[in-house]
Every structure is written in C-alpha cells, then in structure tokens.
C-alpha positions as CSV (number, residue, x, y, z in Angstrom):
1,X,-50.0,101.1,336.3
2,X,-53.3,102.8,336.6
3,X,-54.7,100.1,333.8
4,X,-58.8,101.1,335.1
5,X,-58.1,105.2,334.4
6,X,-56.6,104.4,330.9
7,X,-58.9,101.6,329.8
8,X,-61.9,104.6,330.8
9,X,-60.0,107.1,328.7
10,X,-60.0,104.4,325.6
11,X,-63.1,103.6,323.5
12,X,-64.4,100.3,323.9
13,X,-64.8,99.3,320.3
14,X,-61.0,101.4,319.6
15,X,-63.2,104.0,317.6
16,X,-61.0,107.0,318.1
17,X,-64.2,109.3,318.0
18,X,-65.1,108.1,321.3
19,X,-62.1,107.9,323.3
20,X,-58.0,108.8,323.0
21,X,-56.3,106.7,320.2
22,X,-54.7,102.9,321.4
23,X,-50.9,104.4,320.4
24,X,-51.1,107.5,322.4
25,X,-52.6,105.7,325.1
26,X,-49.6,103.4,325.1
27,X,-47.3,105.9,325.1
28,X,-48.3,108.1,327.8
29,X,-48.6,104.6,329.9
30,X,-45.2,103.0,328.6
31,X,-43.7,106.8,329.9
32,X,-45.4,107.0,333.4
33,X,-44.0,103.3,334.2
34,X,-40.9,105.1,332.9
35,X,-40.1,103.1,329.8
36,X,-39.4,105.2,327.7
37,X,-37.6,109.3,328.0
38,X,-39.8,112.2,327.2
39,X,-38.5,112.9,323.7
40,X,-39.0,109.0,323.2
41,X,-42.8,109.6,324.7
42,X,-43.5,112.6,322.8
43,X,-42.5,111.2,319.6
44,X,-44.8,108.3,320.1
45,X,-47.8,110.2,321.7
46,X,-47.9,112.6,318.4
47,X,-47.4,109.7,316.1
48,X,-51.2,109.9,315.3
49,X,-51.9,113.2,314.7
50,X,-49.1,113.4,312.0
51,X,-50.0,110.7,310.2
52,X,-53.6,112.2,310.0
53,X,-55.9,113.7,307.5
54,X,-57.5,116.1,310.1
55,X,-54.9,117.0,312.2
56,X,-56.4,119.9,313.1
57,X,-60.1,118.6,314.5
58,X,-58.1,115.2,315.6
59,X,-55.9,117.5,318.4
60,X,-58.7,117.7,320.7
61,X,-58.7,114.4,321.3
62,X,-54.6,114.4,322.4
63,X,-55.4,117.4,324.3
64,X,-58.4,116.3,326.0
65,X,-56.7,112.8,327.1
66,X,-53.1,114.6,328.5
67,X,-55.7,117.3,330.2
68,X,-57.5,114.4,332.1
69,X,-54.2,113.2,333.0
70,X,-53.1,116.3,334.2
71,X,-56.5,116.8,336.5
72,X,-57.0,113.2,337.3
73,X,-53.8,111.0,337.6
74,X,-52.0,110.9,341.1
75,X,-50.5,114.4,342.0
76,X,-47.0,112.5,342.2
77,X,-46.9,112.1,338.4
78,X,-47.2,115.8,337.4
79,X,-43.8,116.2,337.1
80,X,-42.8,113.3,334.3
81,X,-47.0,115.2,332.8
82,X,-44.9,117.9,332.6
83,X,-41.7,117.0,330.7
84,X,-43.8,115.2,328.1
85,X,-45.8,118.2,327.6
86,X,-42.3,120.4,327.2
87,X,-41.2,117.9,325.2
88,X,-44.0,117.5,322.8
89,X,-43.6,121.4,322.8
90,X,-39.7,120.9,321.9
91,X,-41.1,118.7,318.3
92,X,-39.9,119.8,315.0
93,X,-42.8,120.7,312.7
94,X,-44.3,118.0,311.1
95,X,-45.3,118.7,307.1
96,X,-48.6,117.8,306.2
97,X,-48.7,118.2,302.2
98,X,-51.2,116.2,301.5
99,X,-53.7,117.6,304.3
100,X,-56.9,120.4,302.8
101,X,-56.0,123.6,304.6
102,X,-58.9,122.9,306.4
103,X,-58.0,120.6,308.4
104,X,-54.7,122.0,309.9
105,X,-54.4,123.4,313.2
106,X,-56.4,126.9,313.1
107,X,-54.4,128.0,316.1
108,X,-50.8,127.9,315.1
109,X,-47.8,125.7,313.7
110,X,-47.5,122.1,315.7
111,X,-45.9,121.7,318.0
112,X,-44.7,124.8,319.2
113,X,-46.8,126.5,322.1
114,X,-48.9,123.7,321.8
115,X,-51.7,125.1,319.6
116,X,-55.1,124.8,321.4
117,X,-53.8,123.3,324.1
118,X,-54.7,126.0,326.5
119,X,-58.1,126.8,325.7
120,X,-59.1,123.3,325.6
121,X,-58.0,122.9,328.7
122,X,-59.7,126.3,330.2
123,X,-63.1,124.2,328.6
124,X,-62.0,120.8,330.8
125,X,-62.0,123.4,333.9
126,X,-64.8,125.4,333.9
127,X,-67.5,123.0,335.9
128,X,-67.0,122.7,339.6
129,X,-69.4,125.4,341.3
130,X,-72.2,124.4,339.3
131,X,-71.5,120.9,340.6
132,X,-71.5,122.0,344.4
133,X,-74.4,124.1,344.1
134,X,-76.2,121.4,343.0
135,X,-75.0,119.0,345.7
136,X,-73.3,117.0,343.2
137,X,-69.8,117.5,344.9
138,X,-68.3,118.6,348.6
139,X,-66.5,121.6,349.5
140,X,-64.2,119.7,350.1
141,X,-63.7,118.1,346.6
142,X,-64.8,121.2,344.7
143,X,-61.5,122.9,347.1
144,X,-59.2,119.9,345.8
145,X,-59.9,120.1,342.3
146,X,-59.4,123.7,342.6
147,X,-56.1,123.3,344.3
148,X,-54.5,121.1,341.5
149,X,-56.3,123.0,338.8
150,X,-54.4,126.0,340.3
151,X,-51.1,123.8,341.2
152,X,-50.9,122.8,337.1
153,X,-51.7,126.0,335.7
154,X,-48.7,127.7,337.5
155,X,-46.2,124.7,336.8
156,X,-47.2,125.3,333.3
157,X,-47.2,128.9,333.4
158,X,-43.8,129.1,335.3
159,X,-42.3,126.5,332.9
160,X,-43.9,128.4,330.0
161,X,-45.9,125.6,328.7
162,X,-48.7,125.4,326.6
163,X,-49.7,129.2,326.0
164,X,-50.4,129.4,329.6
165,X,-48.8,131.9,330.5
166,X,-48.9,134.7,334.3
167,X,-52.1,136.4,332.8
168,X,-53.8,133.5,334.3
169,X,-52.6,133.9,337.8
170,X,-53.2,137.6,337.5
171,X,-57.1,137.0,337.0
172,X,-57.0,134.2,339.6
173,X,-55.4,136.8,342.5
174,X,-57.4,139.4,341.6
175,X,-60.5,138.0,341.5
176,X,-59.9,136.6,344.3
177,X,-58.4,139.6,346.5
178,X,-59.6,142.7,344.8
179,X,-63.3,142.1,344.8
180,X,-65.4,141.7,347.5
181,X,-66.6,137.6,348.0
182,X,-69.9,136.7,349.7
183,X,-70.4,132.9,349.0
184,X,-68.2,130.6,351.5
185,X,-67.5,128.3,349.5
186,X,-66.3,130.8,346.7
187,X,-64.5,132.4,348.8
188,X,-62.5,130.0,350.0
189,X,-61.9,128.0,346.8
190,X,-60.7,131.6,345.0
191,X,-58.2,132.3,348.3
192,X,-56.9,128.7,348.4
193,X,-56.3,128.9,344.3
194,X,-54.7,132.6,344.5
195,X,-52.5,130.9,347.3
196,X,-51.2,128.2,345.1
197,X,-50.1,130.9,342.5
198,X,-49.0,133.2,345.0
199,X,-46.9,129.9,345.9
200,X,-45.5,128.4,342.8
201,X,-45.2,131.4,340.2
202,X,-44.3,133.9,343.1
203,X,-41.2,134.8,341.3
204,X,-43.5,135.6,338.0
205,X,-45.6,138.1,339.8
206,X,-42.8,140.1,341.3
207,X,-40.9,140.0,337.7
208,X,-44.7,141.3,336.9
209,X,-44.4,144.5,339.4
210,X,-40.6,144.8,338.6
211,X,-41.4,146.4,335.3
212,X,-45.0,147.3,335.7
213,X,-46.5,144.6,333.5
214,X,-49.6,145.6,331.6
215,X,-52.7,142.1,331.6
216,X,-56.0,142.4,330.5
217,X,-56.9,140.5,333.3
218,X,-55.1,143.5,335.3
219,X,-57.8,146.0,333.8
220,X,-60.7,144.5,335.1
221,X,-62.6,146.7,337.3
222,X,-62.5,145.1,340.8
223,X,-64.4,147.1,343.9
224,X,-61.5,146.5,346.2
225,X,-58.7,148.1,344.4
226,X,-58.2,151.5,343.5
227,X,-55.2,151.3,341.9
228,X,-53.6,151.2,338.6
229,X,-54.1,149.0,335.6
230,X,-50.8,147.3,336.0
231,X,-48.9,144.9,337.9
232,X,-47.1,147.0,340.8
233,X,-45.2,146.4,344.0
234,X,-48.2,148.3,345.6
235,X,-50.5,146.4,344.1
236,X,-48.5,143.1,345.7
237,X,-48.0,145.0,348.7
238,X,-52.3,144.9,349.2
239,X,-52.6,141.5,347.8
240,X,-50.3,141.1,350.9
241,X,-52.7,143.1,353.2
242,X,-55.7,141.2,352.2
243,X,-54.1,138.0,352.7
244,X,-52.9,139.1,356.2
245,X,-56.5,140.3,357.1
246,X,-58.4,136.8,355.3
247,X,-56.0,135.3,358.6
248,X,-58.6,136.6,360.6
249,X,-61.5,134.1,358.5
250,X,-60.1,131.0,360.3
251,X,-60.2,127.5,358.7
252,X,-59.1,126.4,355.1
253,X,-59.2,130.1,354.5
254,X,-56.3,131.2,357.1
255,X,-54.8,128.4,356.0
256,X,-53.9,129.3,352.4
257,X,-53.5,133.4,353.5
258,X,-50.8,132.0,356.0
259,X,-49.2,129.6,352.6
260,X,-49.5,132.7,350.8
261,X,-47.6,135.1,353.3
262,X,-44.9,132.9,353.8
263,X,-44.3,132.7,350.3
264,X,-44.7,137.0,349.6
C-alpha cells in the first residue's frame, strides 16, 4: 500500500540522515495495511529513537516523516494517523542512562505531549503562498493543502494531541475574520481554513467563550474587532456576522461561510 510515497520518504542508500529510518517506515506501513494495533505500531515506530545516542536531534526525523504522512497520505487514513500519534503519546518514558544530556529531547519528557512535535510541524506548514505567488501552485491546490492543514490541526487539537492545542484555531479565525483581507486568494484560503475549525473544534471555541478564555493569539490587535482580549460569546456572535456577510462574496468563499454557519 502506497509503496512509491514510502520508498520517497526512505533514503536510497538507508542512511537515516537523509530519509526516515527502514523500521519506522515498516511500521507505519505494516499499521495502515492494518497489521498491526496502534499500541503494537507505536511501539515499533519509536523503537529507533530509544535505542539511540541522540534522541533528541534524531526526533525530527520521526516527526518530519508522520508530518508528511499527515499532509500527504490519502485523507481516508487520518483517522488510523491519528490513533498512532495518541498512542505514541500514551508511551511510558523510555530511560536513556547512557545518553550526554545533550542529546535528550530539549522540549520535554518522551513521549508525553509529543515533545517537538508541534513546532516541527508549524515548520512543514509554513510554504504555500509563497508557492502561488510565484506560480508554482493553483488556487486551487494552495486552497486543498490549506483545507487538510486546517482539517489535522483541529482533529489534533480536539483530540489534544501533540501540544496542539485551540490557541491555534483562535489565530486561524481571527486572522481570518477580524482583519480586513485584500488578496483573493488569501482571502479565501484564510475563510475556507477558519471554516474547517469553526467545523471540527466548534465545541472547543464555545467551551472558549463559556469561561472567557484568555490566548495570546486572542490579544492580537486586529482592525475589525473592537472587542475584548478574550474568547466571548460576543466575540462568536461577530465571527458569526462576518461569516453571514462573506455569503455575499460568492464562490469557494460562500461556500465555507455557509459550512461555517451551519456548524455555529
């Protein structure tokens, strides 16, 4: 299954440097033809890096494999992506005694919260405009990468995975809806990613307003909104209104204010 993505994620010559290691390659594959459970997969998967000198420097390369996996395998496999990743999460702590301080994880204890995980990944995502302003990629593609980028962050948000965590979605929808957007394609790429989250972490953002939840990414000053620094019902209440009134835009754009609506 998917043999030509995985032999492009491995190294030609097996040198680890260059590509994900052979075991961890076999393990994600043997669990996405569903040989193996996800305690079974995450077991196998982290084999490497706790049998390794530099665990620390050496989980980039996990994290940057199950991160292309997440953005590039078939949409219908997200679901067994996440379990592994919640299972790898679920791990005891491995004991390194005989690894230099050095080179442990810098960013917390494996494998809980999966340290570095999350800002590796916010590295992976960051390209994309750059690429359509250069006529290196369609509106169209730059709006589906968008889509799942948005789609996995708020699985992993809402299944608290990974450090990613609402704060996410909080700068996508306000970026999005509290400040005025005068590229197109911006525009619609930043509506059809606050839609997702509005869609699949809705019940996060109105926990959010429930008890006024403070965010950095809340604090921002954005020309469109004039209210608190918080998360509010009447700060949902003119998400909602600028939804309703990006209807008017027509296109992919009323599309994902409509998906929104119906899900506020």
């Amino acid at each position: 299954m998917y043999d030509e993505w995985f032999q492009y994620e491995l190294a030609p010559d097996g040198n680890v440097e260059d590509g994900v290691h052979p075991e961890e390659a076999r393990a994600l594959q043997s669990f996405l033809e569903e040989q193996s459970t996800p305690y079974e997969a995450a077991t196998a998967i982290t084999k490497p890096i706790e049998r390794s000198q530099t665990p620390g420097p050496d989980l980039a390369r996990l994290w940057g494999f199950l991160v292309d996996a997440l953005l590039q395998l078939p949409p219908e496999l997200l679901g067994l992506l996440f379990d592994l990743l919640q299972a790898i999460e679920n791990l005891p702590a491995p004991d390194f005694p005989t690894v230099k301080p050095q080179y442990l994880p810098d960013e917390g204890e494996l494998w809980h919260t999966l340290p570095g995980f999350g800002h590796l990944y916010a590295d992976e995502c960051k390209w994309g405009h750059d690429d359509y302003q250069n006529k290196a990629m369609s509106l169209v593609a730059l709006r589906t990468r968008q889509l799942r980028k948005a789609y996995v962050e708020a699985q992993l948000a809402v299944r608290g995975i990974g450090g990613i965590d609402i704060t996410w979605g909080y700068e996508c929808v306000a970026d999005a809806l509290e400040r005025p957007i005068h590229d197109s394609a911006t525009l619609d790429t930043e509506i059809s990613a606050a839609a997702v989250w509005i869609d699949v972490a809705g019940i996060l953002f109105r926990a959010g307003a429930k008890k006024n939840e403070e965010c950095w990414a809340l604090e921002l000053h954005r020309e469109l909104w004039k209210g608190g620094d918080t998360m509010t019902w009447e700060r949902w209440c003119f998400w909602k209104s600028r939804f309703e009134e990006l209807k008017g835009m027509g296109g992919s754009i009323a599309d994902a204010a409509e998906k929104a609506l119906e899900s506020m």
